[in-house]
Every structure is written in C-alpha cells, then in structure tokens.
N, C-alpha and C positions, 0 to 999 in steps of 0.2 A: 484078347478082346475081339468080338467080331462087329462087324459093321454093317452100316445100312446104307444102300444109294441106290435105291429103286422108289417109284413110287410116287415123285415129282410131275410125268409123263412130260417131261425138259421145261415145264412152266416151271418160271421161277416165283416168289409170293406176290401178291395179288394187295392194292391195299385193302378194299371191299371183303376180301374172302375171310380174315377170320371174324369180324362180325358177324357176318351173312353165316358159318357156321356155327357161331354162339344162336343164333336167334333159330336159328334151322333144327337146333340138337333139342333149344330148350319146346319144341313142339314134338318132335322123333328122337327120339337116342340112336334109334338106328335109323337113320333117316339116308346113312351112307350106303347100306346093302337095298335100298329100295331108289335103284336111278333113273327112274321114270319120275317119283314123287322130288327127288333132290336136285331133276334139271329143271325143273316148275319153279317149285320152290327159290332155288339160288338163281335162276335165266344163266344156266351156261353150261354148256354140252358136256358128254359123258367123259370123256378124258379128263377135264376142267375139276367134273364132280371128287375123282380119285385124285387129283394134284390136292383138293382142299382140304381131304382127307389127310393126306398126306402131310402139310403145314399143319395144322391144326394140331394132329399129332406132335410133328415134329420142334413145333415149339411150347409145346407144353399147355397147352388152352385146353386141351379134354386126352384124356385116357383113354384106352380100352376098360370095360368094363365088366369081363368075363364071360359074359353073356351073348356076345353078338353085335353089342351097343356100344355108344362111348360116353362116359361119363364126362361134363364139363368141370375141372379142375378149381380147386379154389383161386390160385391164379386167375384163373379164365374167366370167372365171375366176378371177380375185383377188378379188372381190366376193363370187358365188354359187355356185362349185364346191364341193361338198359339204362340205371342211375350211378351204372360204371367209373372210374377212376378214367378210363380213355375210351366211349366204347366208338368212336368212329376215327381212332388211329389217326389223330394230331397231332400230338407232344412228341418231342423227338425224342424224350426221356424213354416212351413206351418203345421205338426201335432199338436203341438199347436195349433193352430191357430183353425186347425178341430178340437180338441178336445174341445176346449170354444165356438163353434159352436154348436157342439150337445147336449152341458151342460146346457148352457145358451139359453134357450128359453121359449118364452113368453106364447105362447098358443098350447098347447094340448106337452109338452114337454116329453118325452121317459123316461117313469119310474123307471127303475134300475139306466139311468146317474141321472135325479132327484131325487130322496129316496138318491141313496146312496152316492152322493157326497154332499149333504145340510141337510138331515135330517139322516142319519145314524152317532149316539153318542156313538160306542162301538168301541171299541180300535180293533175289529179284524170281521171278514164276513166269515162268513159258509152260505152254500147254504141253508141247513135246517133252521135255525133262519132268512134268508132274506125272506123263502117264507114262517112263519108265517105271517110277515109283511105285504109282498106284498097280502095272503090272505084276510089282513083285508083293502086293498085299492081297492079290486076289484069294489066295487060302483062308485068309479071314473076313470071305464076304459068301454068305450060305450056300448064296447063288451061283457061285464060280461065275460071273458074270462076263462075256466078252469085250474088247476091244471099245466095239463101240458103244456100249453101255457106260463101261469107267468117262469116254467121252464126254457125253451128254453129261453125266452128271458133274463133270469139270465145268461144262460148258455153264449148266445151270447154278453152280455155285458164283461164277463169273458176273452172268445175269441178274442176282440178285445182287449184289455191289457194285457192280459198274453201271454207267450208262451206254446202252448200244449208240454207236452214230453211225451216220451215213456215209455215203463217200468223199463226203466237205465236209467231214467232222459235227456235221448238226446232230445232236440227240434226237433220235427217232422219239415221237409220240406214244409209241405203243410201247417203249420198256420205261414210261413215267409210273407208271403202275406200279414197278418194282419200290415197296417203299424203303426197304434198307439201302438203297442208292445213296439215300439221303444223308447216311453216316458218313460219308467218303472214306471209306474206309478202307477200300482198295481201289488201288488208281493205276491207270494205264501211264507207261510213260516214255512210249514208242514202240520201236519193231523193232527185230533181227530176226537172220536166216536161219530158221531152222537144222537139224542134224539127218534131216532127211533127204534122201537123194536127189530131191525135187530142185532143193534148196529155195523153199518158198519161205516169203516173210512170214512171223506170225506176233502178234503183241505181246509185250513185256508188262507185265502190274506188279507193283512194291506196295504195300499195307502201308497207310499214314503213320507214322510213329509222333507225331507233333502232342503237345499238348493239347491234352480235348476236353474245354472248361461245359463244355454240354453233357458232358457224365458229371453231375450233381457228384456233391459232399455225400446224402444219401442213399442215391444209385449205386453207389460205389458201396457203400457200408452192408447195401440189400447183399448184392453179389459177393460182396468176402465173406459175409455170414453165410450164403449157401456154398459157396466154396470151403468153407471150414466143417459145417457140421456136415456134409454129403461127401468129401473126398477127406477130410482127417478126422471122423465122428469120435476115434478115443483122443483126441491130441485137445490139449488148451492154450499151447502158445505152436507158433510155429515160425520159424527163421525168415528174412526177406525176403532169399533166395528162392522157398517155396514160393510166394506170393506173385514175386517178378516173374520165374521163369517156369515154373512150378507145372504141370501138366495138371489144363481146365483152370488153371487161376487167372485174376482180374487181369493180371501182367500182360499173358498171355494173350488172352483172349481180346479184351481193349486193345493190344498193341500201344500200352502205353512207355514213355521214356523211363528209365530210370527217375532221372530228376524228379516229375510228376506222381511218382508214383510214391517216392521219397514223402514227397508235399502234402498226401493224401494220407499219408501214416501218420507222420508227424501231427497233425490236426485231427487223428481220428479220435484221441482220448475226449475232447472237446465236440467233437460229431456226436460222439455216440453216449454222454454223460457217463465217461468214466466206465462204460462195459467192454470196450477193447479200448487198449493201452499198448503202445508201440514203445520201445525203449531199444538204443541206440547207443553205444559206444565203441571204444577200442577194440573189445574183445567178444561182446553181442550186438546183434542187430535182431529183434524178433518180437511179433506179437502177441499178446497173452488176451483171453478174451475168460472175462469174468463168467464164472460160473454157473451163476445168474440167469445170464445172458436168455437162453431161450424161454424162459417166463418172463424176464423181463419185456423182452423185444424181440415174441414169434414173427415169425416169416411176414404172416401177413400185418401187422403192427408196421415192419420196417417199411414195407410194399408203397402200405398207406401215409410213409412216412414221405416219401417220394415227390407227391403231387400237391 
C-alpha cells in the first residue's frame, strides 16, 4: 500500500473551504491549475489554494478527472450543491461523514488517518513514538519524504482534531476553523518527557472511545455499507471481528466500544428494513447484507437517508 501526506501545506481543513471549492469547481473544473483566478475567486493565498485542493480531494468531494480538471463527485453534490443535504457545513452528522471520508480509503490513503486509526495498538500517541513508526513506512510513500515532512503532516493530523491552546490552556481563535475539532475525537490528556536527549515535554492524545449517540442509526448503516461493498465487494455476511477491528471499518474508524457497536448491530435488521441482518450466538457472531441491497438502498439513497 503506498501512501499520501503531502499536499496539506500544514493547514489543517478549513470549514469554508469545501464549499468555497464546490462553488469554485462548479464555474472552472480546473480552476485549481489557474492561481491567479482561484485566489480571487476563494480570497485566500496560494499555499491555501493547494491545501483546498488537497481536502477537497482528500475527502472525497471531487475527483480527478483525467483531464487536468476535477470532477465534483456525487457525494460532493449531495452535500454542497447549492440545494445541498449540508452545503455550509452545520450538521455534525456531515463531519462524520468527512471524517470516514478521509479514513476510509482505498488507494494511496493519508498516512497518520491510516497508521493511526487501524494499525496504531497502544493506549496513548506521542509525536516522538508515531515518528519512529512513520520512519520505518517511508518506503511506502513515493516521495521518500524527510524527517520533517512525516512532521508536519503529524502535526496536521493533530490540528485537525484537537483544539490549539495557548499557554493558559485558552483555545486559540484561529484553529476554530478546524471543523473536525468538533467530533472530539482525539483528546490531549497531558504531557511526558520525551525519549529524546533534550528530554523535552511533549503531549499525550488518546481517541474517545465512549459512546457517540451523534453518529445516527443511518450514518452508521451509510458507512458499513461503503465498508462492505469497497473493502469485501465478493463477501455477503462478514464476522464482527471484521467490523470491530477490521482494517477501514466503522469500529475502527469511529473508535467506537465494543458494547456500542454490539447495539448498533443488534438494531441494524430494524435500521435498515431487513437488508443487513446481524445474527448472534454461541458459535456465530456475523453480518449478512441482503442481496438486494445495492438496488434496494444505493449509496446515494442511504446518504439521503442520513438528514
């Protein structure tokens, strides 16, 4: 698998920016290689224009389009199109929603969201112990990137789920913008000494594990269904264990408890009228998703099912 962490220029997402790119795309498709017309356009300098590019991409709002251009996605138009489902980034269902966007992806997916919501097994994340790691995956990042690159882009996975504060802990004004903040999804929850010679403090964040009654009965159904038909397209039932621990699954990705996650199955025959069916005993645990299923209740059907 190779990976992507360039491209951000250390802004983390912006809540303005993927509107301002839906509306921006739907006058230029390529409106991103001309940055003279897209700092006009969006009000905000050339570094900024490539971070939007970037998000926009990165969570799924528009494509490349072969050409030079980027197409806006159907997602993207169900979202932010003017008579849009959310087009100025309200509902906290919609960060969700961006957040299992950026997580879950197939090819060439964003390396701190992948390492460290599916393959990071320690109870707590220091910068120093993620960029041992991340130095020994440089082979699967095109760029052989240095030291301080793997950095920043730690830095900016940080930024977009934490809040920055100041030196009395006030939340600084200028990382409110960060709208995935708002998931609390990763929390700081002190400092220790680093393993560097310096022996400087540096902060500790652990990912919420609690019950999160803000991911809908439906939000949840969207994302297991793109979780089923994009990472097990020949599979029709698949075990909990995928589901919970699964690499790109809801489990995963949410950070949701077992229990919760339990709860969400259990009710999903009754969520989803009988098109996934969870079943549960001594000797199974696993869910089978009718066959149906994707005439019944396409992508965009479930989406709209959502709000």
């Amino acid at each position: 698998m190779k990976y992507k962490i360039s491209g951000h220029e250390k802004f983390s997402l912006r809540y303005t920016w993927l509107p301002k790119a839906v509306i921006a795309l739907k006058q230029d498709r390529k409106i991103f290689s001309k940055f003279d017309d897209a700092i006009i356009l969006m009000g905000v300098g050339k570094n900024m224009v490539h971070s939007i590019k970037f998000w926009t991409l990165s969570t799924q709002i528009a494509e490349q389009d072969g050409d030079g251009g980027l197409a806006i996605t159907e997602f993207g138009n169900a979202l932010f199109d003017t008579n849009g489902l959310d087009p100025y980034l309200e509902d906290i269902k919609t960060l969700w929603l961006l957040h299992w966007k950026l997580s879950f992806q197939k090819e060439m997916p964003l390396l701190a969201w992948d390492y460290l919501l599916n393959r990071w097994h320690e109870p707590e994340i220091t910068k120093s112990s993620v960029m041992d790691v991340f130095e020994s995956e440089k082979d699967k990042i095109q760029t052989n990137p240095s030291s301080t690159t793997l950095k920043d882009h730690f830095d900016t996975f940080i930024r977009t789920y934490v809040p920055t504060r100041g030196p009395k802990g006030v939340i600084k004004e200028d990382n409110l913008d960060s709208p995935l903040v708002e998931l609390e999804l990763l929390q700081k929850i002190g400092e220790k000494t680093n393993k560097s010679p310096s022996g400087k403090h540096e902060p500790i964040y652990v990912f919420r594990r609690e019950e999160k009654p803000e991911i809908s009965p439906e939000l949840f159904v969207y994302c297991l269904h793109d979780f089923f038909i994009n990472a097990h397209p020949n599979e029709s039932t698949l075990p909990f264990h995928e589901i919970s621990i699964g690499h790109g699954s809801p489990g995963q990705i949410f950070k949701l408890s077992e229990k919760d996650l339990r709860n969400r199955l259990e009710n999903i025959e009754k969520d989803t009228s009988g098109e996934l069916v969870y079943k549960e005993s001594s000797s199974i645990q696993q869910l089978h998703m009718n066959t149906n299923m994707n005439t019944n209740m396409n992508t965009n059907k479930l989406l709209r099912k959502i709000y």
